[in-house]
N, C-alpha and C positions, 0 to 999 in steps of 0.2 A: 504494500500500500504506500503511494508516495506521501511524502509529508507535507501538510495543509493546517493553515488556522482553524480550519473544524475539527481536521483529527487532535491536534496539540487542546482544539477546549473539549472534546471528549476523555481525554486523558486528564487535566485540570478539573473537570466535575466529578469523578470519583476520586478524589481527595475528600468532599465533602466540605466542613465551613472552615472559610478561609479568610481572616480578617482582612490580612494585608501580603500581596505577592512580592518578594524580592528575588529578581532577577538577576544572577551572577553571572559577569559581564566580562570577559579578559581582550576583548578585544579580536579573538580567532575567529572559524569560521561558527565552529559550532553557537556560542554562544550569541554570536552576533545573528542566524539563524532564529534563534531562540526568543532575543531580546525583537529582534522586527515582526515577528508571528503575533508574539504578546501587543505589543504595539497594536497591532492590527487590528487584535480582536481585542482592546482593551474596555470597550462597552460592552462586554458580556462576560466578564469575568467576573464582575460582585463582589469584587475588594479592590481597593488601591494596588496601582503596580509603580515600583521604583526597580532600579540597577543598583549594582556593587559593584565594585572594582577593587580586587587585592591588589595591591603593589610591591611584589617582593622585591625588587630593586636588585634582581640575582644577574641582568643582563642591562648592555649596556642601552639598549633600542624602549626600556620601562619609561620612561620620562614621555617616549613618545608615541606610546602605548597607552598612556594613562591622556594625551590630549586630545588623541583619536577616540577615547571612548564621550571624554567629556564633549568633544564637539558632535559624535555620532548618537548620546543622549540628546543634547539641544535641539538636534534634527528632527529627530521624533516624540520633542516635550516631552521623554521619562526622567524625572529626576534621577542624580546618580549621585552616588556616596562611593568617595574614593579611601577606601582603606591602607594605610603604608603597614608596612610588618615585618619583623628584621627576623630571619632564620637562620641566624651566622651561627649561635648560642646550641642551637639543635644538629648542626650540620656534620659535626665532625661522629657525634651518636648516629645518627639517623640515616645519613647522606645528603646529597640535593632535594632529591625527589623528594624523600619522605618528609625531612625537613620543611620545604615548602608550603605540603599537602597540609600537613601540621598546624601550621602557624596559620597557613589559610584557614583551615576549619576551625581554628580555635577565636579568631578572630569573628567570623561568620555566625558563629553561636554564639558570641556574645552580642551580636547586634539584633538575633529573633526576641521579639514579644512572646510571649501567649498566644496560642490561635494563627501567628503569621508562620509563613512558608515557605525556603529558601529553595529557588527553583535552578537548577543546573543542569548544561548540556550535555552530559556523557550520553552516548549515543552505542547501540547494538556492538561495532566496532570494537567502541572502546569494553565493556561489558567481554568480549572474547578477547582480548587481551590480558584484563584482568584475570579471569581463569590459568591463562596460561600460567600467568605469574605466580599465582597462587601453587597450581600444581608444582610449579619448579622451585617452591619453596619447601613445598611438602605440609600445604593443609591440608585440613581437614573438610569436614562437609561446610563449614561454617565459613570458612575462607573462599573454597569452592564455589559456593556461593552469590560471593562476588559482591558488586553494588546492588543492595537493593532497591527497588521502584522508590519506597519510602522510609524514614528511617526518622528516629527523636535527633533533633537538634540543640540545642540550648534551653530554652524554653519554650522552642516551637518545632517545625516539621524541617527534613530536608526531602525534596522529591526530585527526579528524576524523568518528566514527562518523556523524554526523546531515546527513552531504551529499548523503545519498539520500531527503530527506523536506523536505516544506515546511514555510514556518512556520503555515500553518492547521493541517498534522497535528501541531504542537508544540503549541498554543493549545488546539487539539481534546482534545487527552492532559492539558494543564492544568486547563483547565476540567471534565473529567471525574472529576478529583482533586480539584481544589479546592487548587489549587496556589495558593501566596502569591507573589507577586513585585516586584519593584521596575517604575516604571517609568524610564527613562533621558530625558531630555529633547530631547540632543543627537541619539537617533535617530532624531529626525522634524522635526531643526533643517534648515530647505534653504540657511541659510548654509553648511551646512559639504559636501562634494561626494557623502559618501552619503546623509547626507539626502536633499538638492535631487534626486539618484535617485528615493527612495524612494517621497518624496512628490510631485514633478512627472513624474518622466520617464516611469517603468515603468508606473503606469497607463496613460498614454495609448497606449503601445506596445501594453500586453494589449488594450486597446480595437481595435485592429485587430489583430493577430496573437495570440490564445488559446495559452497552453500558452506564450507565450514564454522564461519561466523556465525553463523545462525543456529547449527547442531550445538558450538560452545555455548550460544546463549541459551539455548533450551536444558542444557546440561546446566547452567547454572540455575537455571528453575527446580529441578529436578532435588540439587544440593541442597536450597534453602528449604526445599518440603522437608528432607531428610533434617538438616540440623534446625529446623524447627521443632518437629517429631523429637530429636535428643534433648533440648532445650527445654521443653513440659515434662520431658518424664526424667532430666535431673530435678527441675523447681520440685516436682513431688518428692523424689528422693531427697531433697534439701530441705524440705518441710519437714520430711519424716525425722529425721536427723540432726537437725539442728533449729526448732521450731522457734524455741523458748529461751536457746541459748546460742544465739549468733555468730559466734566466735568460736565456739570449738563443736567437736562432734565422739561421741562414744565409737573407740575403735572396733570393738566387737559388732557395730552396729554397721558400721561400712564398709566391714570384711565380708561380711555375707552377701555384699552385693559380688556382681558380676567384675569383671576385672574391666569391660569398657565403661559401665556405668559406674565403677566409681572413679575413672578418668573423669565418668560427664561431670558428674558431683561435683568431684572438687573444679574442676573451671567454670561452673556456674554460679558456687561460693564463693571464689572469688570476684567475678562478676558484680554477683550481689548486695559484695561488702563496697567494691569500686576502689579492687582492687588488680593491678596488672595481673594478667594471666600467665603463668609460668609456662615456659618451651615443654614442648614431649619429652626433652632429655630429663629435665629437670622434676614433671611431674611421675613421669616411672622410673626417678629414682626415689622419690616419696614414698610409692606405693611398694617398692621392692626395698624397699627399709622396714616398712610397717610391715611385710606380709614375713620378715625374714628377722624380726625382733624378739625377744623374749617378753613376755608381761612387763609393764612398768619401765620399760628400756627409753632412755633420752633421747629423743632425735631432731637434727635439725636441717632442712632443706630451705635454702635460700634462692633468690632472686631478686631482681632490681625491684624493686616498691613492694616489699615482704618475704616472707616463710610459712612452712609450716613447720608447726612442731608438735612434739608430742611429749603431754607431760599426763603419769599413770595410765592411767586408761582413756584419756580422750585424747585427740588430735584437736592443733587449736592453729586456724588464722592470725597470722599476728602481723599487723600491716609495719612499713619499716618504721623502725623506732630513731627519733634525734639525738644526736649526740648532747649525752647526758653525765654532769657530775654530781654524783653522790654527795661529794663533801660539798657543796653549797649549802649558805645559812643566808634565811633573807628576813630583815626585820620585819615586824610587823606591826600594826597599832592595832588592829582586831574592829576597825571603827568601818574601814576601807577594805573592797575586795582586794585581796590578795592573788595577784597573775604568777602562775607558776615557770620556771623555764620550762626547757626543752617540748612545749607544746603537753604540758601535763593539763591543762584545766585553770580552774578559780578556786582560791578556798574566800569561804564566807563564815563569820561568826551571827549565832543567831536564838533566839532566847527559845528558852524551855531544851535542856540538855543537861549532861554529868558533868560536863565543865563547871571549877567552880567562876562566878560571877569575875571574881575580884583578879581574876586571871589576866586583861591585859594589865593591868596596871602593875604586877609582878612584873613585866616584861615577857612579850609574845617571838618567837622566831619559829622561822620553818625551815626544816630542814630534811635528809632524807635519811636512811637507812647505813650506819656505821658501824663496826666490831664491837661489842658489849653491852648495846641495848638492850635494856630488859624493861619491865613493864607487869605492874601485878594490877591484874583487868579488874574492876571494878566488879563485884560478884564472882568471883571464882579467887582461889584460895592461891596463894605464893606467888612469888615474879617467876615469870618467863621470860626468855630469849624470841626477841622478834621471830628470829627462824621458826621456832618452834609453834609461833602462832601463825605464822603466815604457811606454815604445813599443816598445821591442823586447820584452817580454814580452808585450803585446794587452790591457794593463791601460786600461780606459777614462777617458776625462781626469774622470767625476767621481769618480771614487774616487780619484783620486793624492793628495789633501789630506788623505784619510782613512788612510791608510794610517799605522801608528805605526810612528814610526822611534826607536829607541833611540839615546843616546849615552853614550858613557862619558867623563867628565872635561870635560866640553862639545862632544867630536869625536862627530862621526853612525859608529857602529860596525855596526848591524842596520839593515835595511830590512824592519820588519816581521818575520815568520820565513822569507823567503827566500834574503835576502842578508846574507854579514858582509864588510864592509869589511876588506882585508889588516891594516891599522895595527893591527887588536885581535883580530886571530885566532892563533888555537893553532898549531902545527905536529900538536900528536898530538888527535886530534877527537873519541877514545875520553875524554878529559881534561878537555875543553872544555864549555862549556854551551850549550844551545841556547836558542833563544826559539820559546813555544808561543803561539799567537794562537787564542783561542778565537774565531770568527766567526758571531752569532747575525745570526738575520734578514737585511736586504738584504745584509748584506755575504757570505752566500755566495755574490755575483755573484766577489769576486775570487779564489774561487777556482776558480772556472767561469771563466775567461778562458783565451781560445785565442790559442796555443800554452802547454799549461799552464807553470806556473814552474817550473823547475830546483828541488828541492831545495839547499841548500847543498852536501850530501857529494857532489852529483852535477858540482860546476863544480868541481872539482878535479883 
């Protein structure tokens, strides 16, 4: 079917309600394609249409790229919002490409409302490219996949209208207009991996198998039925698993699954949590630690933005931890939230607790977890050693350092907001002040720790 402004607004009404359309605009064939269609039929659309324009400033022809689009908006009264974005910072991780890809998208999300929805020209072509690449990386169905039609953005949608047409019916609809466009250099550079596609690979493939673009694109249909199907029936097994407690999961319980589903599991847990997904090397060496462990054995599997570990019997997500020192001591007046380092949270003091009253005025400091803390809890009999509370509570050994421990007058009086030390508690608790631990990010692992902690008013 060739491509027409009826077919592009029958693609555009199954989206559904669209407050506001943004049209990503780079100046090539595709987009400019895209961006004059919209134009065209822009009284039947039923929301506002504007352009974007990323400006990587990766080449030296950008500056004139960015005036051709501004004067090719003016043309066809689309407002346009030109975005600059520096990818230097990503490039040496990432590469070019990825890099760019990156920074574009991260910019382009931050620009969606609610309800608005970021329209881009990839086109059948480019859709069987992407396959390629994916298989020569060695995904999975999910990768396989490819781009999909529609996808969550920022706060809004990103769609895809033009992945049911080739790029000859884009060209074909260009050239019949008499469209202007840029041309890009790098998309027929074969240094870079879609190039080296574009220009080597896929002719020679159509040379023997015709229509190939078209089979890859139905192959990536195919992919996302399949890692859709895998993607509901982890959520279920990650329910089953981890409903109530977030952050870790009973190993006996995810050993029974199958060896690929609980691959799915855990990279939908971390998913989930929004947290990177660890490579195949890295997650079946998780699973061939755990399957090759004795009860209670320590383990730890890493990757760039987390681990897993396993501490007794459950395996626990633990997103990456900042660099953190223990011996820090931070005054406090108890009047004022107190901001903790390394991304630990807020403490707050606040009435009705086992703290006694008269505690800042003793003098307040916070500190964390050092050699010969001991601590006799307030309802239970002699001093302990933090270790020993922080084992008997199922708190995992790397959060015990993190944990803020309040003192009053230089004696350790709170453990965090669990525990108050006898020596500086109240007799009347209606009197007394508590301590609130606001706990963002990874650290709601501690309070997902099984057997939960005792409230204070409850150990008395």
């Amino acid at each position: 079917m060739p491509f027409s402004e009826h077919a592009l607004l029958a693609e555009l009404r199954s989206l559904g309600a669209v407050t506001r359309f943004h049209a990503g605009y780079s100046g090539g064939l595709d987009s400019s394609v895209l961006l004059h269609a919209l134009a065209g039929c822009r009284e039947a659309l039923g929301a506002p249409l504007d352009a974007v324009h990323v400006n990587h400033a990766l080449l030296p022809e950008a500056a004139s790229w960015t005036a051709h689009c501004r004067a090719s908006c003016a043309a066809l009264g689309v407002p346009l919002t030109v975005i600059d974005v520096d990818a230097s910072s990503r490039r040496a991780a990432l590469g070019v490409e990825a890099a760019a890809r990156q920074a574009r998208y991260d910019a382009l999300a931050a620009l969606l409302a609610p309800g608005e929805c970021l329209l881009v020209a990839q086109h059948r072509d480019d859709q069987a490219e992407t396959v390629l690449l994916q298989l020569f990386r060695g995904s999975g169905p999910a990768g396989l996949a490819a781009m999909p039609r529609v996808a969550p953005l920022g706060k809004g949608r990103l769609a895809r209208p033009l992945l049911g047409f080739a790029r000859a019916d884009l060209r074909a609809y260009a050239d019949a207009r008499g469209i202007r466009f840029v041309e890009d250099p790098s998309n027929a550079d074969p240094r870079l991996a879609r190039g080296f596609l574009r220009a080597e690979v896929l002719p020679r493939l159509e040379a023997h198998w015709p229509g190939l673009r078209k089979t890859l694109a139905r192959a990536a249909r195919h992919a996302a039925d399949a890692a859709a199907i895998i993607a509901e029936r982890a959520g279920e097994d990650l329910g089953a698993l981890a409903a109530t407690t977030p952050w870790r999961m009973p190993v006996g319980a995810l050993a029974r699954l199958s060896l690929p589903r609980r691959r799915a599991v855990l990279r939908h847990w971390c998913e989930a949590r929004g947290l990177a997904v660890p490579d195949a090397a890295r997650l079946d060496e998780a699973l061939a630690q755990l399957a090759g462990a004795r009860s209670g054995a320590a383990i730890e599997v890493a990757w760039p933005g987390g681990s897993l570990r396993r501490y007794r019997d459950a395996l626990w997500l633990v997103p990456a931890l900042a660099v953190h020192d223990a011996g820090t001591r931070l005054r406090w007046d108890g009047e004022s939230p107190l901001a903790l380092p390394a991304g630990l949270g807020t403490l707050r003091l606040a009435p009705g607790g086992w703290l006694g009253r008269d505690a800042p005025q003793a003098g307040l400091e916070v500190g964390f977890r050092t050699a010969g803390l001991r601590c006799a809890v307030v309802g239970r009999r002699g001093h302990r050693d933090l270790k020993h509370l922080f084992q008997d509570a199922g708190v995992p050994p790397w959060l015990r350092d993190r944990v803020p421990l309040v003192f009053v007058g230089g004696q350790l009086a709170c453990v965090g907001d669990r525990w108050v030390c006898a020596e500086h508690a109240t007799r009347e608790p209606a009197a007394g002040l508590a301590v609130e631990w606001e706990r963002p990010g990874h650290m709601a692992a501690w309070a997902s720790a099984a057997p939960p902690l005792a409230p204070v008013r409850d150990l008395v």
